[in-house]
C-alpha positions in Angstrom: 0.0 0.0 0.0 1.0 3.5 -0.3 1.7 6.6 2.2 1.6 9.7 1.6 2.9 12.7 4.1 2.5 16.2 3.9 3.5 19.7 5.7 7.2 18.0 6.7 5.6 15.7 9.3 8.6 14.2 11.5 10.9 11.8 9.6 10.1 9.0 12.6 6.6 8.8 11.4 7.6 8.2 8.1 10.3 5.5 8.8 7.3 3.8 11.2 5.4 3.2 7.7 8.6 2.5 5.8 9.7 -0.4 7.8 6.5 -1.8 7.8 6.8 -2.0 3.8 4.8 0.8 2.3 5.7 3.3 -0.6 6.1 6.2 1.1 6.2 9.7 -0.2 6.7 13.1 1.0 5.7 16.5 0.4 7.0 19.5 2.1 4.0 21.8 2.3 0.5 21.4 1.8 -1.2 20.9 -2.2 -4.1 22.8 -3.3 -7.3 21.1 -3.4 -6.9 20.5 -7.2 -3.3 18.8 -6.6 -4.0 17.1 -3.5 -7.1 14.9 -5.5 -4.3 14.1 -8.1 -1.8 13.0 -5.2 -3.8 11.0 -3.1 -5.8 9.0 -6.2 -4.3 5.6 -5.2 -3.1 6.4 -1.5 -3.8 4.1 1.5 -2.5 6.3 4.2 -2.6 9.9 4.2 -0.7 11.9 6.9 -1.2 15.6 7.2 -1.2 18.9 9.7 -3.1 21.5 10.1 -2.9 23.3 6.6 -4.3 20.5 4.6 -7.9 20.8 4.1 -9.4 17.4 3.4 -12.6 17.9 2.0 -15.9 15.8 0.9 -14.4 16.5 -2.9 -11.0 15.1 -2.1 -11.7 12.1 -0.4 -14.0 11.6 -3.5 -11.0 11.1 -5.0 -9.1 8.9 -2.9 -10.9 5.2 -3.5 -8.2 3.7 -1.8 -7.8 5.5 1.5 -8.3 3.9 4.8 -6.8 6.1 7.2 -5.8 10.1 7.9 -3.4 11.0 10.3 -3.9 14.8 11.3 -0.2 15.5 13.4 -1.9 17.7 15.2 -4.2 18.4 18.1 -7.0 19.6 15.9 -9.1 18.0 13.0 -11.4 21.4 11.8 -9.6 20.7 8.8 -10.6 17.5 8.0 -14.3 16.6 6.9 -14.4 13.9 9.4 -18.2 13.3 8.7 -17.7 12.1 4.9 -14.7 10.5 6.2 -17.0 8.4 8.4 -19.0 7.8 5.5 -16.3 6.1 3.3 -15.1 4.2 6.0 -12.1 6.1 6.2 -10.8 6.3 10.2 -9.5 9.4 11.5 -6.6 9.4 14.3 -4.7 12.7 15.7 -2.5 13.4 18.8 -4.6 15.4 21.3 -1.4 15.8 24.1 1.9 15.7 22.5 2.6 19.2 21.9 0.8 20.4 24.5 3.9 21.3 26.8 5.3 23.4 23.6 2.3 25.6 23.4 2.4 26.2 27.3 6.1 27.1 27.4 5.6 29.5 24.4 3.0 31.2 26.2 4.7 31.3 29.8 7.8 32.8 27.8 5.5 35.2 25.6 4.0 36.3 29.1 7.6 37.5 30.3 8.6 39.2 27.2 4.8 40.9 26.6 5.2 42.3 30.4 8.9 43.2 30.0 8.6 44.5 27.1 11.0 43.4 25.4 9.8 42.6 21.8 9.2 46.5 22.1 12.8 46.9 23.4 14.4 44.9 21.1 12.8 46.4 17.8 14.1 49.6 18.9 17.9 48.6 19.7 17.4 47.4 16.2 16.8 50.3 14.7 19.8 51.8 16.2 17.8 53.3 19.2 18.9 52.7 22.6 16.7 53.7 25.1 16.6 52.1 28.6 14.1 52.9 30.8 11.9 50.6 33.5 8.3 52.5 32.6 5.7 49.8 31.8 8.1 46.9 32.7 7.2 44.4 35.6 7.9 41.1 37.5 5.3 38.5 36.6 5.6 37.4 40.2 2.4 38.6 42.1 0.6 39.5 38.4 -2.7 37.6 38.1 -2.9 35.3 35.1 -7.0 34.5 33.7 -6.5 31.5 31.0 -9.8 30.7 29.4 -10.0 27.0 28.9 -8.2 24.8 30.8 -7.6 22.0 28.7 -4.9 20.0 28.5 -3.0 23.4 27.2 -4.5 25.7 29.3 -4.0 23.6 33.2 0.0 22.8 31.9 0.6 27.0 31.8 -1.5 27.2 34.7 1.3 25.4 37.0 4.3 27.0 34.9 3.1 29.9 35.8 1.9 29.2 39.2 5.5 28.1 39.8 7.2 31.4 38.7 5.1 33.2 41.1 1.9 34.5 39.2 -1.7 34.2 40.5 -3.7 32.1 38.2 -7.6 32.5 37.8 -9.4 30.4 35.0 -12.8 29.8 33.1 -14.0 26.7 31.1 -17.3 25.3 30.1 -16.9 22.4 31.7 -16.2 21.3 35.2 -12.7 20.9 35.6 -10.2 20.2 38.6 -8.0 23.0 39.7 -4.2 22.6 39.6 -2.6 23.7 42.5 -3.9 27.1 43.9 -5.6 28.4 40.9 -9.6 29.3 41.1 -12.4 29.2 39.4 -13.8 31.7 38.2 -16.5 33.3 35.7 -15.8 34.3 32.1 -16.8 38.2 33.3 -14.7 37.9 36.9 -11.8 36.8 34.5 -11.1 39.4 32.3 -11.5 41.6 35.1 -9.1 40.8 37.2 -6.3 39.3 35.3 -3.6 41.5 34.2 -2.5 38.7 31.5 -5.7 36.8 29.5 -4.4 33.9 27.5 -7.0 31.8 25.1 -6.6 28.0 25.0 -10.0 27.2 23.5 -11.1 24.5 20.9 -11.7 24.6 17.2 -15.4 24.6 17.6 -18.0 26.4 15.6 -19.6 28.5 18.2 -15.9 29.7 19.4 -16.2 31.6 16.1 -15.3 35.3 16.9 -15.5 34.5 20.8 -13.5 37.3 21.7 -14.1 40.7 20.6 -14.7 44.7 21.2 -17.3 43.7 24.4 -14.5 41.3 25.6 -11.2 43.6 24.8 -12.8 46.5 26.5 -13.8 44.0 30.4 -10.1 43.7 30.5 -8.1 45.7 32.8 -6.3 49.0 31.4 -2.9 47.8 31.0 -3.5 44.2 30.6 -2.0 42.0 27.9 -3.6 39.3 25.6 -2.4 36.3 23.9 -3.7 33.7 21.6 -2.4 30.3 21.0 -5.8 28.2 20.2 -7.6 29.4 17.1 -7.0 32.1 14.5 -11.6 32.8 14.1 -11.9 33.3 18.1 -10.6 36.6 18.2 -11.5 40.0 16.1 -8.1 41.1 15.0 -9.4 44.4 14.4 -10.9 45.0 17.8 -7.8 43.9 19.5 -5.5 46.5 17.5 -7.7 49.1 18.0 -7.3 48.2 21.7 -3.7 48.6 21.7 -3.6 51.5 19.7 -5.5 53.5 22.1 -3.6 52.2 24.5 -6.4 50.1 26.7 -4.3 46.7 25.9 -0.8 47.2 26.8 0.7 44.2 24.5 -0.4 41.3 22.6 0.9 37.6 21.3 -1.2 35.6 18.7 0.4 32.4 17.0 -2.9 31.9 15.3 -4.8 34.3 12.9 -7.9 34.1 11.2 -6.5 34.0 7.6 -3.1 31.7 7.0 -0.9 31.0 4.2 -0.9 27.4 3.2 2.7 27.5 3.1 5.8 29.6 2.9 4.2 33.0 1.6 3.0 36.8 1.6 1.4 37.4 5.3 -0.5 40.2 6.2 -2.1 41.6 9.6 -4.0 44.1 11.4 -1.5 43.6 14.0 1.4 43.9 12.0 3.8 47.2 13.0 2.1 47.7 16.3 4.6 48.2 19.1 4.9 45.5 22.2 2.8 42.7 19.8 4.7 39.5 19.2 3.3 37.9 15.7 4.7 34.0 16.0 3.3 32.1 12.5 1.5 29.1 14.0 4.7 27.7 16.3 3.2 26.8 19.2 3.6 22.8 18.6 6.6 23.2 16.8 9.5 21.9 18.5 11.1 18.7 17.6 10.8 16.6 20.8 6.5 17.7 20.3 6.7 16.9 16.6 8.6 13.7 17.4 6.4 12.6 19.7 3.4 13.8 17.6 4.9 11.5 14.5 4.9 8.3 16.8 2.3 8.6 18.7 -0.3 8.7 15.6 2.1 6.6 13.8 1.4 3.9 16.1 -2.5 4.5 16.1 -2.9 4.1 12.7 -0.3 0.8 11.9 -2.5 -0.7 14.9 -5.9 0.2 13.3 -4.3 -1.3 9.3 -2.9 -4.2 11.3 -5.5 -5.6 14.1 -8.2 -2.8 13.3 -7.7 -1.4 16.6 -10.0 1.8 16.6 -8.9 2.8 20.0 -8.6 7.4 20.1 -10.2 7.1 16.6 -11.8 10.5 16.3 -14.8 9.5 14.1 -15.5 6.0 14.6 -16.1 3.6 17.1 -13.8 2.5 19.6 -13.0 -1.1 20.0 -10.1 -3.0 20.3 -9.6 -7.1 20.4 -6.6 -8.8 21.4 -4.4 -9.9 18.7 -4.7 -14.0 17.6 -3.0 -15.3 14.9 -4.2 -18.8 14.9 -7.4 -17.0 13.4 -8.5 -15.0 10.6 -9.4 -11.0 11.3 -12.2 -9.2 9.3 -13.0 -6.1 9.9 -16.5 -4.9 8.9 -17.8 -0.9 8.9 -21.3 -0.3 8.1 -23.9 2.0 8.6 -25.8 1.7 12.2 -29.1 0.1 11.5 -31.2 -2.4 13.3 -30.3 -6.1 11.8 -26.4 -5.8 11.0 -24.6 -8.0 13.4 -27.3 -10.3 12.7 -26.6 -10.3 8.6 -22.6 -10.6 9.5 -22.7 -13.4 11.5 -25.4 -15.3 9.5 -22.6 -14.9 6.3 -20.4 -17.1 8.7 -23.6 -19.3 10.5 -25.0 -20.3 6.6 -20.7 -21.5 5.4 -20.2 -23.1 8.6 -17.7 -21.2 9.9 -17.4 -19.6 13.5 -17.1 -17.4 15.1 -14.1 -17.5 17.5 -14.4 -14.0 19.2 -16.0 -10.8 17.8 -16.0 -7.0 19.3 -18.9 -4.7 18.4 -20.0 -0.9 18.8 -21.7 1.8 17.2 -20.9 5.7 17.0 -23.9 7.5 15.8 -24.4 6.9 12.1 -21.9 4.1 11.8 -21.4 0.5 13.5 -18.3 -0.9 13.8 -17.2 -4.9 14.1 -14.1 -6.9 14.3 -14.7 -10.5 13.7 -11.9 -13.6 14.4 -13.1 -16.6 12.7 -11.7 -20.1 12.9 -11.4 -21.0 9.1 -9.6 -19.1 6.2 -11.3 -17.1 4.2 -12.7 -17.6 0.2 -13.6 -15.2 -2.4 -17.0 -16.2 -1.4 -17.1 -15.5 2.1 -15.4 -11.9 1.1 -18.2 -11.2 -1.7 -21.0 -12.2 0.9 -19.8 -9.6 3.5 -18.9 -6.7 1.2 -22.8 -7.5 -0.3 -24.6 -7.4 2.7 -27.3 -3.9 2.2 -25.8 -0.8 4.2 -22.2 -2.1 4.1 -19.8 0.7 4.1 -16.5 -1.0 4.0 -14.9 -4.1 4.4 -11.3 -5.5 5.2 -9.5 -8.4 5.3 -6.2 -8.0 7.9 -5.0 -11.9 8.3 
């Protein structure tokens, strides 16, 4: 079978696929949807980050595919709906890079409150002007961090442990870490003199934070974003710093981003004390090693023993490895009668059943079978046949 990697995923997660025998290829950035159909025509496994938009119209295209990898924490880009249609499982890396994104915002924190983007840009210019005005200790500062995810509770003890006073918000109930507290979205932006954003890719985050929001924070207070580019009116916030309300900025993520190396341009650009970082906050290689084997290993288990375990679209079931039988793996559409049609295929050619798991996830049911016999070209022509069958695979 073949591989295909985009966006200069981490050569470990290629060599995972190479060693187990597939034609692997690489691509340094990310196609356009027009190439990307032409790339990924005969293409088993498809790897990708987070510029890659995989669409309904591309995975049209790819008859062949049985897996995506999204190296990433997010899947927005992916249509993970028609992936689940085709059959097509969808694995990503929810934690790996998690501790990057924190320790980019802890150190953004210091610089923002230092000012020493603002410093630097200036010594640059040939300007040397030192001067302690507007520059502060974190220690004793308070720190509000909306969602505390996986992301957002890692920052919460760095910054705990250097001293700061850590308030936070989330829309679920979630566990403080160590002497942080709870607090309302309005109490937050209130009180903190730094608000960082560590929210999801969801719909209704769209434009979350805006003019109403910019203007409940503290005069002086900074802002950072390192979630989603659409949560945040980039307009609103530089009119907040020009006036002078907003003290200092840092956003890794923007609403509009070049696929690749290219031509970048931002409300925020040219705006003193504002540090622009291109979408870095997972980018260090011990996170983008980790990232590469981690969902590496996901989806070799899922082609090997169908193994649907942190699959993001279908259902999750796992059964133990045993090659004195014969694995099937059967993906169909969740309807009253299916089990029942799968296992009379085996019942009506005499053939049993050795050990089966089952589960459904909304639309789509899920089943790996181990059966005691090999299998024909009439036992695979009965399965794939049965009414509502979405796809069907043979692994030993």
């Amino acid at each position: 079978m073949k591989a295909l990697f985009l966006e200069g995923i981490h050569e470990d997660a290629v060599a995972n696929f190479s060693r187990a025998g597939y034609e692997v290829r690489t691509l340094p950035g990310s196609p356009d949807g027009a190439l990307l159909v032409q790339e990924i025509r005969d293409v088993s496994v498809l790897g990708i980050r987070s510029k890659t938009r995989i669409t309904k119209a591309v995975l049209e295209s790819a008859s062949e595919l049985l897996v995506v990898g999204a190296y990433c924490i997010g899947v927005e880009q992916i249509d993970c709906a028609s992936c689940t249609e085709q059959g097509i499982a969808v694995f990503n890396d929810p934690h790996s890079n998690t501790r990057s994104v924190a320790e980019l915002a802890l150190g953004e924190i210091i610089m923002l409150v230092r000012r020493v983007f603002h410093s630097s840009l200036a010594l640059h210019c040939g300007d040397w002007h030192k001067s302690a005005k507007g520059c502060h200790e974190v220690r004793g500062l308070t720190l509000g961090i909306v969602g505390y995810g996986k992301i957002g509770s890692q920052l919460s003890d760095l910054a705990e442990a250097i001293g700061m006073k850590v308030v936070f918000c989330d829309v679920t109930e979630v566990l403080a870490r160590g002497n942080a507290k709870n607090c309302t979205f309005s109490e937050l932006l209130q009180t903190a003199d730094v608000v960082s954003l560590h929210v999801d890719g969801k719909p209704q985050n769209r434009n979350f934070f805006g003019e109403e929001e910019f203007r409940s924070m503290k005069r002086g207070s900074c802002f950072l974003n390192l979630s989603r580019g659409f949560v945040v009116n980039h307009e609103a916030l530089a009119e907040n710093l020009k006036s002078g309300h907003l003290s200092g900025a840092a956003m890794d993520v923007f609403p509009e981003e070049p696929a690749s190396e290219g031509h970048f341009s931002n409300s925020l650009q040219n705006l003193p004390n504002v540090i622009l970082t291109p979408h870095i906050g997972g980018s260090t290689e011990e996170a983008q090693q980790s990232i590469g084997q981690f969902v590496s290993a996901q989806m070799c288990r899922y082609l090997q023993t169908g193994d649907t375990r942190l699959s993001v679209n279908l259902p999750n079931c796992r059964l133990e490895s045993a090659p004195q039988n014969h694995r099937l793996v059967h993906i169909h559409r969740n309807i009253p009668g299916m089990l029942l049609a799968i296992n009379r295929v085996f019942a009506e050619r005499g053939i049993n059943v050795e050990r089966q798991i089952y589960d459904t996830k909304g639309a789509v049911g899920y089943a790996i079978l181990d059966i005691n016999r090999e299998w024909d070209d009439g036992l695979i022509a009965a399965l794939r046949a049965i009414p509502s069958t979405i796809r069907f695979r043979v692994l030993y």
